[in-house]
C-alpha positions as CSV (number, residue, x, y, z in Angstrom):
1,X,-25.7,7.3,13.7
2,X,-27.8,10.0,12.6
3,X,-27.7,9.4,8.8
4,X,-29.8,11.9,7.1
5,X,-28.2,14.6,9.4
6,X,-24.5,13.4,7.7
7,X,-26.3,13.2,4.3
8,X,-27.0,16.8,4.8
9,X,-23.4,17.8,5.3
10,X,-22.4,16.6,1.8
11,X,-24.5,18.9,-1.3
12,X,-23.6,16.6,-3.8
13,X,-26.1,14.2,-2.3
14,X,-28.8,16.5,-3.6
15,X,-27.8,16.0,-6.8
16,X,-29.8,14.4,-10.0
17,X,-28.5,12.2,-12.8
18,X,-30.5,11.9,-15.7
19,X,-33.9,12.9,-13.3
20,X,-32.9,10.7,-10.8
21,X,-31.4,11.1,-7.1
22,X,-27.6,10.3,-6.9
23,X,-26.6,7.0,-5.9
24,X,-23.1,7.2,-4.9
25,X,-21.4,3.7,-4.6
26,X,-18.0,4.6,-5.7
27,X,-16.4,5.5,-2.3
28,X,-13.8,3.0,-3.0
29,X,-11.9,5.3,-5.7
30,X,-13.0,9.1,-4.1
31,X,-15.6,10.1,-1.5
32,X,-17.7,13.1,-0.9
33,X,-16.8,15.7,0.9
34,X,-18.4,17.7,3.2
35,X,-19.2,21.4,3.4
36,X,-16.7,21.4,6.5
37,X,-14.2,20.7,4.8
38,X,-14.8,22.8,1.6
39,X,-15.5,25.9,3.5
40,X,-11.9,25.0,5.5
41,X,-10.2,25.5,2.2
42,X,-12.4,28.4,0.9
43,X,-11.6,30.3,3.8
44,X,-7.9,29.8,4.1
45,X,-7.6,30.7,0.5
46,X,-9.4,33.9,0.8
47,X,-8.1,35.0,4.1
48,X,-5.1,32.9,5.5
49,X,-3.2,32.6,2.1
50,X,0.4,32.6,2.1
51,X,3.3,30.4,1.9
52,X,4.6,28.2,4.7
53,X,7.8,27.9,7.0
54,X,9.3,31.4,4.3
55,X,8.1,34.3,6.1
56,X,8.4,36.3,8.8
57,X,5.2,38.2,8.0
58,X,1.8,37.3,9.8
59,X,-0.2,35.6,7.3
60,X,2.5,32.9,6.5
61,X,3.0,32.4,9.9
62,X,-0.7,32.0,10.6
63,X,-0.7,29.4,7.2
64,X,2.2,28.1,9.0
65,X,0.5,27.4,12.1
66,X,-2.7,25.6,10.4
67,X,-0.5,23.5,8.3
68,X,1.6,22.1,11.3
69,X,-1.6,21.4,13.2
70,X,-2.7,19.3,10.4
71,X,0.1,17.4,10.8
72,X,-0.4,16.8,14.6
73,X,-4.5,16.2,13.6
74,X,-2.7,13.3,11.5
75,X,-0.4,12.0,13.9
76,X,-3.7,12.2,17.0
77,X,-5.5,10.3,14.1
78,X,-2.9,7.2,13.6
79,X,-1.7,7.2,16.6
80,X,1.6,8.0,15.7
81,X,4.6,8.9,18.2
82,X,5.9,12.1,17.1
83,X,4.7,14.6,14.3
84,X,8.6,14.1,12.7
85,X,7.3,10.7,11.4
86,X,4.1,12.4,9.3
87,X,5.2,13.1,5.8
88,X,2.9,14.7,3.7
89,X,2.8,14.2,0.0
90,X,0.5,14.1,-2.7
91,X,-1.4,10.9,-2.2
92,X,-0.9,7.1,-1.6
93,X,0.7,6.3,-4.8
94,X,3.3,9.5,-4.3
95,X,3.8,8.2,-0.6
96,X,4.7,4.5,-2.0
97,X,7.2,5.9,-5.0
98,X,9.0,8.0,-2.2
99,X,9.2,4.8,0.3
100,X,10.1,2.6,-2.8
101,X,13.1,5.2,-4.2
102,X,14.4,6.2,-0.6
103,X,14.4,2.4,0.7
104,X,15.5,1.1,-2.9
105,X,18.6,3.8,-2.9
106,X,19.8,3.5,0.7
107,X,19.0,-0.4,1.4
108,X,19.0,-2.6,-1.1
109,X,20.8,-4.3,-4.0
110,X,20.7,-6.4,-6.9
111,X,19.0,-10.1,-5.8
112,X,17.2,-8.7,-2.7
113,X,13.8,-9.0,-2.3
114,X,10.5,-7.7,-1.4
115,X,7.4,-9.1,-0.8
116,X,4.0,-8.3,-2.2
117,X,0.7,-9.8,-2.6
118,X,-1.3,-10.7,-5.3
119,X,-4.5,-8.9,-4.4
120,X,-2.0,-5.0,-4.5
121,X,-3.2,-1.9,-6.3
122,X,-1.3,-1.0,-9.2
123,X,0.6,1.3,-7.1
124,X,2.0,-0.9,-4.8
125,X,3.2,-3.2,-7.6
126,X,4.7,-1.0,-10.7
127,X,7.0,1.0,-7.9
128,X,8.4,-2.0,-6.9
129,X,9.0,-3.6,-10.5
130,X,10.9,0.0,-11.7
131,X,13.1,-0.6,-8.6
132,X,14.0,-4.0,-10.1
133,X,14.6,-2.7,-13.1
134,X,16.9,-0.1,-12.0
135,X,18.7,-2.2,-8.8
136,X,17.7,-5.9,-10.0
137,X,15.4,-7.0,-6.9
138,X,13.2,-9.4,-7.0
139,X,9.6,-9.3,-6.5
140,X,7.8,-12.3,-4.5
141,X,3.9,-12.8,-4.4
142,X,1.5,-13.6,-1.5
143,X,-0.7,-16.0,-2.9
144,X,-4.1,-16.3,-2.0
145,X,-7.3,-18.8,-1.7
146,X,-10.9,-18.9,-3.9
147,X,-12.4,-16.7,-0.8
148,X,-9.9,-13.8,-1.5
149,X,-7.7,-14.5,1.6
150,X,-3.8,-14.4,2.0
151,X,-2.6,-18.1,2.6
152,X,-0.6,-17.0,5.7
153,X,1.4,-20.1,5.8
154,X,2.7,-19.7,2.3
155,X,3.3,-16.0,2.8
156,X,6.0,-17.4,5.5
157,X,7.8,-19.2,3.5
158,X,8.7,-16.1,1.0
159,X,10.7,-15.4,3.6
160,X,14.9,-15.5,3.0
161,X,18.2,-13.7,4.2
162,X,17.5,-12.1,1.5
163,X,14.1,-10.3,2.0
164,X,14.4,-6.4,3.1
165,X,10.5,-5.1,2.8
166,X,7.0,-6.2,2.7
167,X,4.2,-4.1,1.2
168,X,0.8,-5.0,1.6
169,X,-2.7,-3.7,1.4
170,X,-4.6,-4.0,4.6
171,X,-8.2,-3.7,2.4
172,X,-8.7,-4.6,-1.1
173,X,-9.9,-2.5,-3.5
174,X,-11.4,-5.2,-4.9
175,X,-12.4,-8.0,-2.7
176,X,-13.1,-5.8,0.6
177,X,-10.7,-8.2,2.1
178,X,-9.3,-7.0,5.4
179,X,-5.7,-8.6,5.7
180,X,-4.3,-9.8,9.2
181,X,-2.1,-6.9,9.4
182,X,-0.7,-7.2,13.1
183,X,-0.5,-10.9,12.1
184,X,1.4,-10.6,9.1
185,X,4.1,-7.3,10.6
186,X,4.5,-9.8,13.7
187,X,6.1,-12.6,10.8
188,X,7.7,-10.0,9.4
189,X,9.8,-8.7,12.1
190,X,10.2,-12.0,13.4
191,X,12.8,-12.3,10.0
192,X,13.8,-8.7,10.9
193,X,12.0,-6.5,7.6
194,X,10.2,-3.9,7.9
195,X,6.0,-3.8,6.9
196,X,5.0,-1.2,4.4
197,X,1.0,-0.8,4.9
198,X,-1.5,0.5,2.6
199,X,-4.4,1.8,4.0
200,X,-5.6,3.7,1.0
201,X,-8.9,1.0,1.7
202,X,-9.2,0.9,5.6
203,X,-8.4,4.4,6.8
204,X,-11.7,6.0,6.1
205,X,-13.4,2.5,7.7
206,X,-12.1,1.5,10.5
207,X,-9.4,2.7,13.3
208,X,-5.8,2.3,12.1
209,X,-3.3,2.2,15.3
210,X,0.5,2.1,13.9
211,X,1.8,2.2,17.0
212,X,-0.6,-1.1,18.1
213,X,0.0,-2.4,14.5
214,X,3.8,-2.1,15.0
215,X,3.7,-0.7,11.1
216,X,7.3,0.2,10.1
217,X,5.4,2.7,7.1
218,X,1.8,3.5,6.3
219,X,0.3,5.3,3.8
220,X,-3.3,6.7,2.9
221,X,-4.5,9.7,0.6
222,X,-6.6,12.1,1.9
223,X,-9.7,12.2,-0.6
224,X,-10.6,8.9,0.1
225,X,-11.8,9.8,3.8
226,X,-13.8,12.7,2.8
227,X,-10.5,15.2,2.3
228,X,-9.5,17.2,-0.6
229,X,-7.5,15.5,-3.5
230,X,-4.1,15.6,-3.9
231,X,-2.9,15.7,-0.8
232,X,-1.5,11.8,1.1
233,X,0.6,10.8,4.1
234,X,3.5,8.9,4.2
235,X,4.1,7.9,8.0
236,X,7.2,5.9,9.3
237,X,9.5,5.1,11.8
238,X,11.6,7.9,13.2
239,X,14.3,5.7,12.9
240,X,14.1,4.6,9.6
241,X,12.8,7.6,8.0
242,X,16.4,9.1,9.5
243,X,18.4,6.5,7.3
244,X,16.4,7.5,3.9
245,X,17.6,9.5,1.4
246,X,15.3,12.5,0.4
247,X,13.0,11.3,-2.3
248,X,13.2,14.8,-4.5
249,X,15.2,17.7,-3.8
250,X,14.9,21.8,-3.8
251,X,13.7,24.1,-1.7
252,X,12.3,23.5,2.1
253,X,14.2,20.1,2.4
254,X,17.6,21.8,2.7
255,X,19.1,23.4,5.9
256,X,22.4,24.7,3.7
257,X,23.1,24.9,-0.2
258,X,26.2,25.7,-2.0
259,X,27.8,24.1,-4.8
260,X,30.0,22.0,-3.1
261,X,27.6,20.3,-0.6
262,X,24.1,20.5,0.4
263,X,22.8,19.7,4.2
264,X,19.1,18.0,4.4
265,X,16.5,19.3,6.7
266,X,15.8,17.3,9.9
267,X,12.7,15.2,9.9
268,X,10.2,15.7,8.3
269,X,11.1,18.2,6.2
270,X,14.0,16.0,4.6
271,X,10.7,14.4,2.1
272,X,8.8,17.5,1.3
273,X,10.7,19.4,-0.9
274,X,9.0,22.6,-2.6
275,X,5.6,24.7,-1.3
276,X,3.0,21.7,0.0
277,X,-0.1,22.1,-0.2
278,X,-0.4,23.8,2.9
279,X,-4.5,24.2,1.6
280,X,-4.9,20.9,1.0
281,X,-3.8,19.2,4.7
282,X,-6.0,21.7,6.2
283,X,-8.7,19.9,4.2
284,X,-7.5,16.6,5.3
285,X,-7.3,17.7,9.0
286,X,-11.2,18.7,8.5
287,X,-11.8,15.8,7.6
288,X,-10.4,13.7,10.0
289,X,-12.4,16.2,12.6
290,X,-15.3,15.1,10.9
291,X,-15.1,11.3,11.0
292,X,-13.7,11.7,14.6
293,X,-16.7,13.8,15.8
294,X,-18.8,10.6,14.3
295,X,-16.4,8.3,15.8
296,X,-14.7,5.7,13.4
297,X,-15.8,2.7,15.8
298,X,-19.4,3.9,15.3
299,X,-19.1,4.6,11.0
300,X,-17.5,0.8,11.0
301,X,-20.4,-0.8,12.8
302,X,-23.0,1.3,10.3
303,X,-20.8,0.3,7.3
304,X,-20.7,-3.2,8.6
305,X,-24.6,-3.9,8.7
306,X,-25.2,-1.7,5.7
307,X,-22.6,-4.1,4.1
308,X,-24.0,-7.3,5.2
309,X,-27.5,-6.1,4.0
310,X,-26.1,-5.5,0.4
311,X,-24.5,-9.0,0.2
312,X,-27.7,-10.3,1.2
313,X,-29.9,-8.7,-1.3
314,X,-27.5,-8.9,-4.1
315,X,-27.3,-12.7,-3.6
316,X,-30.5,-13.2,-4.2
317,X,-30.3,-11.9,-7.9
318,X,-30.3,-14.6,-10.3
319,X,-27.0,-15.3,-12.2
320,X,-25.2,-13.0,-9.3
321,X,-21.5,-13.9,-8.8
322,X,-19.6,-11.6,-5.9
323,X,-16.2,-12.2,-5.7
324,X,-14.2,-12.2,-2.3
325,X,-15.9,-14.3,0.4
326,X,-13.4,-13.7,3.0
327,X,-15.7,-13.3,6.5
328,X,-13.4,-10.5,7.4
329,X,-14.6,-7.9,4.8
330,X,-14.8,-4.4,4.5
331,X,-17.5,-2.2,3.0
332,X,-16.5,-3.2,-1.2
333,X,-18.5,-5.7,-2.9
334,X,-17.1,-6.8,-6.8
335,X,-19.4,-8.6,-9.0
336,X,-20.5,-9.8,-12.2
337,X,-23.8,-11.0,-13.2
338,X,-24.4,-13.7,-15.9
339,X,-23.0,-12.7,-19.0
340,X,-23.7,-8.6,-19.0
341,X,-20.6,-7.2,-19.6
342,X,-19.1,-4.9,-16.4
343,X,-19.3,-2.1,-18.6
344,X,-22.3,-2.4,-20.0
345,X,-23.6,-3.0,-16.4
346,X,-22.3,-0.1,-14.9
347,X,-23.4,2.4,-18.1
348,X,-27.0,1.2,-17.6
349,X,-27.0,1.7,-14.1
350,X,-25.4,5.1,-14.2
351,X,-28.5,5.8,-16.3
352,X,-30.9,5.0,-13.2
353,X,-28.4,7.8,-11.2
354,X,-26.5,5.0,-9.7
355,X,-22.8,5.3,-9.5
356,X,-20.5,2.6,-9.6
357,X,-17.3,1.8,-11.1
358,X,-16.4,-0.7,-13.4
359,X,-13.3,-2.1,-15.0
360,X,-9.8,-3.9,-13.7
361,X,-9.7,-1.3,-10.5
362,X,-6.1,-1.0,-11.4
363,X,-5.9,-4.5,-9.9
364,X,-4.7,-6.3,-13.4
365,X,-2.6,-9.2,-11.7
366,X,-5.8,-10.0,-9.7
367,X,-8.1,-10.2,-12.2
368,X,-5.6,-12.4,-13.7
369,X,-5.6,-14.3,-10.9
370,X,-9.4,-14.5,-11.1
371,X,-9.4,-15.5,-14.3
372,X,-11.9,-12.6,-15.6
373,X,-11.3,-9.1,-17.1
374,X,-13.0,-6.7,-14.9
375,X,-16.0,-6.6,-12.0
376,X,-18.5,-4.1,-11.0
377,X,-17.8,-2.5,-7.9
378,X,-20.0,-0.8,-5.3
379,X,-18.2,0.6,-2.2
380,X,-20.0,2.1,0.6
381,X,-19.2,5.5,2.7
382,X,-20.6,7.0,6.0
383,X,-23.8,8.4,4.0
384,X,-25.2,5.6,2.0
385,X,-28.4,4.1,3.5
386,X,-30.2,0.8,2.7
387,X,-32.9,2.8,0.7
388,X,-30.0,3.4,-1.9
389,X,-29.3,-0.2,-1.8
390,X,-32.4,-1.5,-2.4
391,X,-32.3,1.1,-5.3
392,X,-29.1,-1.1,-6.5
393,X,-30.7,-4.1,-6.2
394,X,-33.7,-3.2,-8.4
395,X,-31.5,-1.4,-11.1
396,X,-29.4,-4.5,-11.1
397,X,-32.5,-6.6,-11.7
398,X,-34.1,-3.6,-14.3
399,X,-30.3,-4.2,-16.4
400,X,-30.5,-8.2,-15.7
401,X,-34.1,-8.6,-16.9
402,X,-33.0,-5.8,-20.6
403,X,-30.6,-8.6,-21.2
């Protein structure tokens, strides 16, 4: 993989912070995007611009066109069987409050349950706890080991007449744990409930089959592999997204209104009510051009090494603590060192033009669970190079050395 010729795709690269070259290592909450994509959405807006599946007249037929190929870019992409189970929305979180609503409405009842784990992303927890709330579910936890691994054997016994859904991350956010997926759906639908996967963390990584994976849902938003933000997918079943209510109503999802009775649109339709953002998945399907091009087999193996040469530097900074050892990893690396404060770490370093993010990750229940309030958190993209690790490791040891 020709790095320096994919660095030159992305302008922000160029940038200086406070005199010094960019450092981006905070991929994990937004990449980069490059000028493929950005001149995709500059020149729709100035010469393709009009709304979709409304007019008869050329340019919204042409608009049309580009955003129904997106949709078949995304299905080509996950391996999906049929564009009808693509649903586009405005990003993971949206994509998980739909599922949640339209499962929650049409399939379950008070004392049901679904299963999470205790490594989620606030938005594939709080969806889940304002369904209980409203319906009276109840919410059971994966637990998980001192490596930041799912204890597979207790996740089985969650399992009762009474389960309907499991929704689980396939990456952390925070540990760069990659979950047994396949593993995990198989146990599922062994007990006959359906697997909700998030792969906000592994889409932009790694290849994501759903048809090999047997998902029953997945979800991913598109400005975390190098799209525009604002703009996610909800994929599922045909046959399950056929026995879920809409998720909002109004115009596009309808096939007949009056005031006695309204008729839903057929798939997909049914979930995207109003104008999309018929810009914004012509951005995504750029994107997912772009990684393809690369190749996501080939971006995983470069993330991989690049990965495996920041955990080796970092350990060897005194008073260094990473957290999630898991041997199955993706490209995310949390961490504290001795008693410098996360935030204080990641202002300093920012100072040095090195970008990383800081805090609970929107992960509260797992810092909980590790017993601290918040990490520092580098997360690696397509572009980053060892140089810019090394460049880590000394600003680490420059704030280290201040305190």
């Amino acid at each position: 993989m020709d790095v320096e010729r994919i660095r030159a795709d992305f302008p922000i690269l160029c940038r200086q912070i406070y005199g010094r070259p960019l450092v981006y290592f905070d991929n994990g909450a937004t990449t980069q995007k490059p000028r493929s994509v950005v001149d995709a959405i500059v020149d729709e807006y100035y010469s393709v611009n009009a709304n979709v599946h409304r007019g008869v007249h050329f340019l919204s037929q042409q608009a049309t066109e580009l955003h129904e190929a997106s949709r078949e870019t995304v299905r080509r992409f996950i391996n999906a069987k049929s564009t009808n189970e693509i649903i586009f929305t405005r990003g993971t979180t949206e994509s998980i409050n739909l599922l949640a609503f339209s499962f929650g409405e049409a399939m379950l009842q008070s004392g049901d349950e679904v299963i999470v784990s205790v490594m989620e992303h606030h938005s594939n927890i709080v969806p889940w706890q304002l369904l209980a709330s409203r319906k009276g579910i109840k919410i059971k936890v994966i637990p998980m080991n001192d490596k930041g691994e799912l204890l597979l054997d207790q996740y089985e016994t969650l399992f009762t007449e009474k389960t309907k859904m499991v929704s689980v991350a396939h990456v952390s956010n925070v540990l760069g744990t990659i979950n047994p997926i396949k593993e995990m759906i198989d146990v599922a639908h062994a007990h006959g409930v359906p697997f909700l996967v998030d792969a906000a963390q592994s889409i932009p990584h790694m290849a994501v089959d759903v048809q090999n994976l047997d998902a029953d849902f997945l979800v991913f938003s598109a400005h975390k592999i190098y799209g525009p933000t604002g703009v996610g997918v909800l994929y599922g079943k045909e046959n399950w997204l056929e026995k879920l209510p809409p998720y909002q109503g109004g115009g596009e999802m309808i096939q007949h209104v009056s005031f006695e009775k309204t008729i839903f649109n057929e798939l997909p339709f049914k979930f995207e009510a109003g104008t999309p953002d018929y810009i914004g998945t012509t951005g995504l399907a750029k994107a997912l051009d772009y990684v393809s091009l690369i190749g996501m087999e080939v971006i995983s193996a470069y993330e991989d090494k690049l990965t495996k040469y920041a955990l080796e530097r970092l350990r060897s900074i005194p008073g260094m603590q990473i957290f999630g050892e898991s041997e199955n990893r993706g490209s995310v690396i949390s961490f504290l060192v001795g008693d410098i404060h996360h935030f204080d770490m990641g202002t300093l370093l920012d100072r040095l033009g090195i970008a990383v993010r800081t805090g609970h990750h929107c992960a509260q229940p797992l810092m909980q669970r590790l017993g601290i309030e918040g990490t520092v958190r580098a997360s690696f993209g397509l572009y980053n190079t060892v140089e810019e690790i090394d460049a880590l490791v000394a600003g680490i040891n420059r704030v280290r050395l201040m305190f």
